[in-house]
C-alpha positions in Angstrom: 160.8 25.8 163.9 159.3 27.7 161.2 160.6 31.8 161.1 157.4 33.6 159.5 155.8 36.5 160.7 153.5 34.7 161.7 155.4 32.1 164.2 157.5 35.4 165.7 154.4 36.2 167.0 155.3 36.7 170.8 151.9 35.7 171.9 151.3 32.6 170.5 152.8 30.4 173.1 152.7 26.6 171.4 154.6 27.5 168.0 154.0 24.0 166.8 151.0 24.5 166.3 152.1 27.1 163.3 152.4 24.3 160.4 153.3 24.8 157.1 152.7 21.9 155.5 149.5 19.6 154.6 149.1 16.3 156.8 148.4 13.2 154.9 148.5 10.0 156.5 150.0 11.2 159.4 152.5 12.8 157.9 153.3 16.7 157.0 153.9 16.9 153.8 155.3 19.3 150.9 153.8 19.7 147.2 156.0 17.8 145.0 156.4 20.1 143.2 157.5 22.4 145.5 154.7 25.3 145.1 153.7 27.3 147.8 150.5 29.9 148.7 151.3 32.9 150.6 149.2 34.2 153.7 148.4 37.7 154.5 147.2 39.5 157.1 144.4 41.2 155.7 144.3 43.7 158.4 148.1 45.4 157.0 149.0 43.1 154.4 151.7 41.7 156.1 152.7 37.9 154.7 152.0 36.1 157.9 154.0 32.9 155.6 153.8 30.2 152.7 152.2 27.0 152.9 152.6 23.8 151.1 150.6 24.3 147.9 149.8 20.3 146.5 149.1 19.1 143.2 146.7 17.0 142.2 148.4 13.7 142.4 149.6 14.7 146.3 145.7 15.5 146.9 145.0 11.9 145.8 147.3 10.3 148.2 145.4 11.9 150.8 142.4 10.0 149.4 144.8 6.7 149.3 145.4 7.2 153.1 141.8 7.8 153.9 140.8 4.4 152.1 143.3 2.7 154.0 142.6 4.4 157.1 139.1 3.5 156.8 138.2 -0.1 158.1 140.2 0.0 160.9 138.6 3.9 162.4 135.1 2.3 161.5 135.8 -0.4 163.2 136.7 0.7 166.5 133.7 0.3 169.2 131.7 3.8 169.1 133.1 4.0 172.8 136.7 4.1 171.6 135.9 6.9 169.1 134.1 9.0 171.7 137.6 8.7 174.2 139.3 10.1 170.9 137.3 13.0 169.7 137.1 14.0 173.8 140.7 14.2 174.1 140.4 16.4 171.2 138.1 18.8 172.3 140.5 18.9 175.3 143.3 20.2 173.6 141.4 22.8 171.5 140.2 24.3 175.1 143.2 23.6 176.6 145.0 26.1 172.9 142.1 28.3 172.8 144.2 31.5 173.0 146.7 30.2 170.7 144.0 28.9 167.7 142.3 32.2 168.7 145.3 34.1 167.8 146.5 32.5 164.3 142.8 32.9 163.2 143.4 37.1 163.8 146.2 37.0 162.1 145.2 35.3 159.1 141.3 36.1 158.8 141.2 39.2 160.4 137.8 39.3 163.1 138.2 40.7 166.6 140.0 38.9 168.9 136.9 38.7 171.3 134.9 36.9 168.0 137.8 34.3 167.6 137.5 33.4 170.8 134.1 32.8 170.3 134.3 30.7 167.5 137.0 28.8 169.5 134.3 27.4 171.8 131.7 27.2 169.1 133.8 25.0 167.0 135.0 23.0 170.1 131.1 22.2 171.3 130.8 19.9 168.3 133.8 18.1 168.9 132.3 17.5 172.4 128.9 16.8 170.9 129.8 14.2 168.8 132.0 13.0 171.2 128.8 12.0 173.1 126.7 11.0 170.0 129.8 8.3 168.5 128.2 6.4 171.2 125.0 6.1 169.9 124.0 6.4 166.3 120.4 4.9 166.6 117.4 4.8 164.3 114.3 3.3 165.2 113.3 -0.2 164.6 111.0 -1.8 162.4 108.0 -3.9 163.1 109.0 -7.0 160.9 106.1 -7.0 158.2 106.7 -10.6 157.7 105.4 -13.9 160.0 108.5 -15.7 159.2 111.2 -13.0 159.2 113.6 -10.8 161.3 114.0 -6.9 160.3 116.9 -5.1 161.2 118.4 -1.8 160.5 121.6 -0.7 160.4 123.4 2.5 160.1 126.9 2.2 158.8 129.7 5.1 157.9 129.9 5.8 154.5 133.8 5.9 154.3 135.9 8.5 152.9 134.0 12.2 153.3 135.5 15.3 151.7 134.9 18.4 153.7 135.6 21.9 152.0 135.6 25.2 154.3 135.7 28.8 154.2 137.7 31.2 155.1 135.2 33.2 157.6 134.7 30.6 159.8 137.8 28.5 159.6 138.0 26.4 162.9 134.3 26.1 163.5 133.3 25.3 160.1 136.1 22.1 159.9 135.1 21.3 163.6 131.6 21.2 162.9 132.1 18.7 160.0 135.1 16.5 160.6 133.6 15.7 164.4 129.8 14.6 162.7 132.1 12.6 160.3 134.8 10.8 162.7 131.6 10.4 165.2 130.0 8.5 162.3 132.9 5.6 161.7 134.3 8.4 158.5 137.6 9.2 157.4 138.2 12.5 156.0 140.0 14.6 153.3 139.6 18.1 154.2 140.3 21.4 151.9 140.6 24.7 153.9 140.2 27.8 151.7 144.1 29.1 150.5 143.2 32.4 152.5 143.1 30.7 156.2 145.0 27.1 156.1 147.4 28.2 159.6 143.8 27.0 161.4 142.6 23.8 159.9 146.6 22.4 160.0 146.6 23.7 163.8 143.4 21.7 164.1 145.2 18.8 162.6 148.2 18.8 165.0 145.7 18.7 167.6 144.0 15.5 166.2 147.3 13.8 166.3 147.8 14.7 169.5 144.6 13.1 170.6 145.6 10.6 168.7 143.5 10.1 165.8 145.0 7.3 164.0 147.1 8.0 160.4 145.3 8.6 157.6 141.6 9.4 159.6 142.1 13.2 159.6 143.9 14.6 156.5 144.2 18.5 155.6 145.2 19.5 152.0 146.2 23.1 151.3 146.2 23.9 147.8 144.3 25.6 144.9 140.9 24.5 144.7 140.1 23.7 141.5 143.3 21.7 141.9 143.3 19.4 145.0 139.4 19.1 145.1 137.8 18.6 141.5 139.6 14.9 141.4 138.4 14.3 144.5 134.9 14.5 142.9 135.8 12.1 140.3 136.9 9.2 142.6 134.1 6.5 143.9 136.1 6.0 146.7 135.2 9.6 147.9 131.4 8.6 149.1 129.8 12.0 150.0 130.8 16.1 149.8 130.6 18.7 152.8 130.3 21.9 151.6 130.2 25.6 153.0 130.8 28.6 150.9 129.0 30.4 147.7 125.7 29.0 145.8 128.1 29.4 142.8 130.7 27.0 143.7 127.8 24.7 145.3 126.4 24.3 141.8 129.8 23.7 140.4 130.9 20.8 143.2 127.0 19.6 142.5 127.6 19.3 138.6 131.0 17.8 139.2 129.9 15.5 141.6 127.0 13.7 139.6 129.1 11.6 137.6 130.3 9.7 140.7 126.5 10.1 142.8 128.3 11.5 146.1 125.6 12.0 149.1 126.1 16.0 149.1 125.8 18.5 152.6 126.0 22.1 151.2 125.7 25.7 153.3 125.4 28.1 150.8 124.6 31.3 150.4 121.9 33.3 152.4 120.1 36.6 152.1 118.4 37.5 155.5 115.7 39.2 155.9 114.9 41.2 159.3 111.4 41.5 160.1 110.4 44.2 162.9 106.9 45.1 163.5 105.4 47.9 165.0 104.6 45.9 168.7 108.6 44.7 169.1 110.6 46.0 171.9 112.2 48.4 170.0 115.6 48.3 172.2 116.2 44.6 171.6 115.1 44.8 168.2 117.7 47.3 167.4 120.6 45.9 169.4 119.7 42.2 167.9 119.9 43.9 164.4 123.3 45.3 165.0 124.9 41.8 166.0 122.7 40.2 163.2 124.2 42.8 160.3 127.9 43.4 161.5 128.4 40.0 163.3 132.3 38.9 161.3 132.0 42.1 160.2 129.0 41.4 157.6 131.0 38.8 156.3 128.8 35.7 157.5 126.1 33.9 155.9 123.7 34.3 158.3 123.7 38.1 158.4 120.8 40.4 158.0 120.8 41.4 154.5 117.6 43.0 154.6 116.0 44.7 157.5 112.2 45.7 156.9 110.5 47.5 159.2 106.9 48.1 160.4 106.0 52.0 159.0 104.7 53.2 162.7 108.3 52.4 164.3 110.3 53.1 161.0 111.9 56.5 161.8 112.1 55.7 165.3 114.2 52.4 164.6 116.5 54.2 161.8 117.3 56.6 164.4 118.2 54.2 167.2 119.8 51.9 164.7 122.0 54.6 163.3 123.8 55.7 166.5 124.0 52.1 167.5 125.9 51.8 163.6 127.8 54.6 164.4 129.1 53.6 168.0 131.2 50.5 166.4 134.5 50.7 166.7 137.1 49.3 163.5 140.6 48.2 164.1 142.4 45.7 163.7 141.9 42.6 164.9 143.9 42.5 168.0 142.6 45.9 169.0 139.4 43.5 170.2 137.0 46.2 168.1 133.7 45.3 166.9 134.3 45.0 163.5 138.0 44.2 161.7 138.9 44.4 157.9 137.5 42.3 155.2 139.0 39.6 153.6 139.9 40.8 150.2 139.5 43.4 147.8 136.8 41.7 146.2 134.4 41.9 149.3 135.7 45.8 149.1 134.4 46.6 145.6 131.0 44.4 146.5 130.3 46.9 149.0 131.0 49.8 146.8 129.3 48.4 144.4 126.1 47.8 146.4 126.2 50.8 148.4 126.4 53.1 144.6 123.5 51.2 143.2 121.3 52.1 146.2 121.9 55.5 146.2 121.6 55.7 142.5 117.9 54.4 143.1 117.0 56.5 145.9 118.3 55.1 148.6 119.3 57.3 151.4 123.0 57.4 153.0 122.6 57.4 156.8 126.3 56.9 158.2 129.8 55.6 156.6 129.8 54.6 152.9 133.4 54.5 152.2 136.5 52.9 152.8 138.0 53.6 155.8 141.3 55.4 156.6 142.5 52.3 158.3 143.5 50.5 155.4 142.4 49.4 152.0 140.7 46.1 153.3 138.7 48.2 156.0 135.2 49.5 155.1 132.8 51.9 157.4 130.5 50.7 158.9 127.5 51.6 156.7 123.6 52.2 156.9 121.0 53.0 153.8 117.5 53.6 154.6 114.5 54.2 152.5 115.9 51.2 150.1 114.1 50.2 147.0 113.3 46.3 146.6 114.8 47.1 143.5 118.4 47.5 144.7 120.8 45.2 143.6 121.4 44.6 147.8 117.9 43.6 148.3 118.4 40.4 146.0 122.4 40.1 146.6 124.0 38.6 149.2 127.0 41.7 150.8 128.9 39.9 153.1 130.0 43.0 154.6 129.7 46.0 157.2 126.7 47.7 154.9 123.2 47.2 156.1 119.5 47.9 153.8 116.8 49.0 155.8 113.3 49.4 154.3 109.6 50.4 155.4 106.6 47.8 155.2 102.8 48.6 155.8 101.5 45.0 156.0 102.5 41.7 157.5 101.5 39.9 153.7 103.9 42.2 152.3 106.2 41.9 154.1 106.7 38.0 154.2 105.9 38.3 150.4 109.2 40.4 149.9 111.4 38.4 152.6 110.6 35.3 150.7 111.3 36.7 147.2 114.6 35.0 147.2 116.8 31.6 146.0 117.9 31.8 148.9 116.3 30.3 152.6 119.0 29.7 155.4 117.8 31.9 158.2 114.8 35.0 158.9 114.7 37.1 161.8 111.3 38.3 163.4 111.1 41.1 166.2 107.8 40.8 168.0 105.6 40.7 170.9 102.4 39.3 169.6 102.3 35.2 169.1 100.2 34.9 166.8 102.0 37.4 164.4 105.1 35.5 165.4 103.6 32.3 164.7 102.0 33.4 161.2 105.4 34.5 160.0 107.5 31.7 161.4 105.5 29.2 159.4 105.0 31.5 156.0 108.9 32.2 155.9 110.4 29.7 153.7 113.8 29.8 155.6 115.3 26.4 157.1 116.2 28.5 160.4 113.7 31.8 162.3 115.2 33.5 164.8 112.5 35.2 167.3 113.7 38.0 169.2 117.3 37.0 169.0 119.5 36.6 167.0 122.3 33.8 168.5 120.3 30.5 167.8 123.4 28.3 166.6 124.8 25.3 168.3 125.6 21.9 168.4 122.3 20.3 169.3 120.4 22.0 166.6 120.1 21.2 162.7 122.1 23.6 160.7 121.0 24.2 157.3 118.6 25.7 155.3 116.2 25.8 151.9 116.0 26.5 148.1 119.7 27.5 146.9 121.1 28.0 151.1 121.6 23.9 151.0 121.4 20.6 151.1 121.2 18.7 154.6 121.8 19.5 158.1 124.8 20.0 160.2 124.8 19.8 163.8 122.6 17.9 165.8 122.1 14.1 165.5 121.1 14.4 161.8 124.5 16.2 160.8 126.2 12.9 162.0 123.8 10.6 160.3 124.1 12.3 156.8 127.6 10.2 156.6 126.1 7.0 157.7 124.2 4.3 155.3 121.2 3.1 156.3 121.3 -1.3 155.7 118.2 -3.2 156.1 118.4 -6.6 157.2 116.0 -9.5 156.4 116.5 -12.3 158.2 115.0 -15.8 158.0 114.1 -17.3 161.4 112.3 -20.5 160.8 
């Protein structure tokens, strides 16, 4: 048994699950050359331990085993693929508090919120469980008086699925169970900052007894394991979620070889209240919309805009709400934990000093907090300037940018003047104002009076520079399937 920090941990019960090494085909397995990546707490900075750290040549022999693994998972019966996945989604209910526990440890969010993500990544295991077993289009009317038209979807074949480190069980769950649903084999890379959860995810898939070389997890330096895996044919399409930057960069190095791409990108919210909302839920729906992860989630309400009539009145309410968060650390179960890395830290100074420089006003926090140097305050700015480099930025973090507007053309003007178009959130009680907006907001997702609108039944994804494709729903399993059209002579 591994002795880290991280597998002393007296609460984690199953300490198998604590791996430390990438699985390829079926097997756990060292770098060659020996190199490691440490793990670190980001709440304290303790090394929770070192993981397995491949080279390029090991990444390819998880492509080797995917090939190979192929023909015989896409050719089980769509029943026996749905028995698989299920016993799958078993076990990650059955080790919810233990996944829950490793993903505090290593990325940091509230207990409460891993626990959360637990389920949320374990309802599309279940989901595509249900949907292996019937991966229909429609038929065709044959167009021909002599000829039979069929049309078949068939799985692609090797899929490489790369994930972040602020969701990282839901975001491998939510691809890998589309893919293996689909007939797929997979080659998954895990951001260096959180592998303890996708290599817990893949003792569980051997435990349900997905078949060597189906489900492989490589740890390792990006630009290391995953640029040759854009270079091989034999890798047929790309899952993506992290920044619009390293989109474009997989995008670019993935032309040469035409891979089917999925990307989740970046997003830059808007938050639309008008003057007729419940005020109440409009606040409280902000406050889970901006400091939800901690800030650190792509669909987070970057900008919040607010009707003039209710502005003050909103600022107010949304203050104290601010204000009545609690920070800790993880296992303290608080509302909002440390971020990831130093990086996100100076983002939010960064942002926070350019809107005060341009007249911004400082309503609560604004600073690091005394908790740790990976801990920021909680933070509002009102009265800021379109001009502001965190009205056109994404902040993945606690800081949130609230602005008055006078006019709903204005107002959908400004929350569209963006690359990006993943999600919008309205607040209102008139429909037609709610169904004006909703269809003027060039967003792939609008949230109404709410802000939880997520799931596995839906179509994840979004416009301009948020993505390519959809994840979730029946479509997120069909962008790894083929579509063959069949012609057949019956005279």
């Amino acid at each position: 048994m591994l002795d880290t920090a991280l597998s002393n941990q007296k609460d984690i019960m199953d300490k198998r699950l604590i791996r430390e090494f990438s699985y390829v085909g079926g097997k756990w397995r060292a770098a060659s050359n020996g190199a490691t990546l440490s793990v670190a707490n980001p709440a304290d900075g303790t090394i929770l331990g070192d993981v397995s750290s491949l080279t390029a040549k090991d990444s390819m022999a998880a492509v080797d085993a995917a090939q190979q693994a192929f023909p015989g998972w896409a050719g089980l019966l769509p029943q026996e693929r749905s028995v698989i996945l299920r016993r799958w989604f078993d076990l990650l209910k059955k080790h919810k508090e233990d996944l829950a526990l490793i993903m505090v440890a290593e990325q940091g969010k509230p207990l409460s919120e891993a626990r959360g993500e637990i389920d949320y990544g374990a309802a599309f295991v279940e989901f595509y469980a249900e949907e292996a077993k019937r991966p229909n289009i429609e038929g065709v009317t044959s167009h021909l008086p002599d000829a039979e038209v069929e049309l078949w979807l068939e799985p692609m074949g090797v899929i490489a699925l790369i994930t972040p480190w602020n969701f990282p069980n839901a975001m491998l769950t939510r691809k890998a169970a589309a893919a293996l649903a689909a007939g797929c084999t997979i080659i998954a890379h895990p951001s260096g900052e959180t592998p303890y959860s996708a290599l817990a995810l893949a003792e569980l898939a051997e435990r349900a007894g997905i078949p060597a070389g189906v489900f492989n997890v490589v740890i390792g330096r990006a630009a290391t394991v995953v640029e040759p895996w854009t270079k091989d044919t034999r890798v047929r399409a790309l899952s993506f979620t992290g920044s619009t930057v390293i989109g474009k960069l997989l995008y670019r190095q993935s032309a040469e070889t035409i891979k089917h791409l999925v990307m989740e990108l970046g997003g830059h919210a808007p938050l639309i209240v008008f003057k007729d909302a419940d005020i109440e839920n409009a606040v409280s729906e902000a406050i889970k919309a901006k400091f939800a992860t901690t800030g650190q989630d792509c669909l987070g309400a970057n900008r919040i805009f607010v009707e003039r009539p209710i502005y003050d009145k909103f600022c107010s309410k949304f203050t104290l709400a601010t204000k009545a968060l609690t920070i800790g650390k993880g296992m303290d179960d608080c509302d909002l934990g440390p971020l990831m890395n130093e990086k996100a830290i100076h983002k939010q100074e960064e942002h926070v000093a350019d809107a005060l420089a341009k007249g911004a006003k400082l309503a609560c926090g604004g600073k690091r907090h005394k908790l740790g140097k990976l801990f920021y305050e909680a933070t509002v700015l009102t009265d800021v300037p379109n001009d502001a480099l965190i009205m056109s930025d994404e902040t993945f973090g606690p800081v949130a940018a609230i602005a008055p507007f006078d006019t709903e053309e204005g107002v959908v003007a400004l929350a569209n003047d963006t690359e990006y178009g993943l999600i919008a959130y309205v607040h209102s009680n008139d429909p037609k104002c709610i169904y004006r907006v909703s269809r003027a907001l060039q967003f792939g997702m609008v949230a109404v009076n709410r802000t939880k609108v997520t799931g596995a039944p839906i179509p994840f994804g979004g416009t301009k520079q948020s993505g390519l494709g959809r994840e979730g729903a029946r479509c997120g399993m069909q962008e790894f399937m083929e579509i063959k059209y069949v012609c057949r002579d019956w005279t």
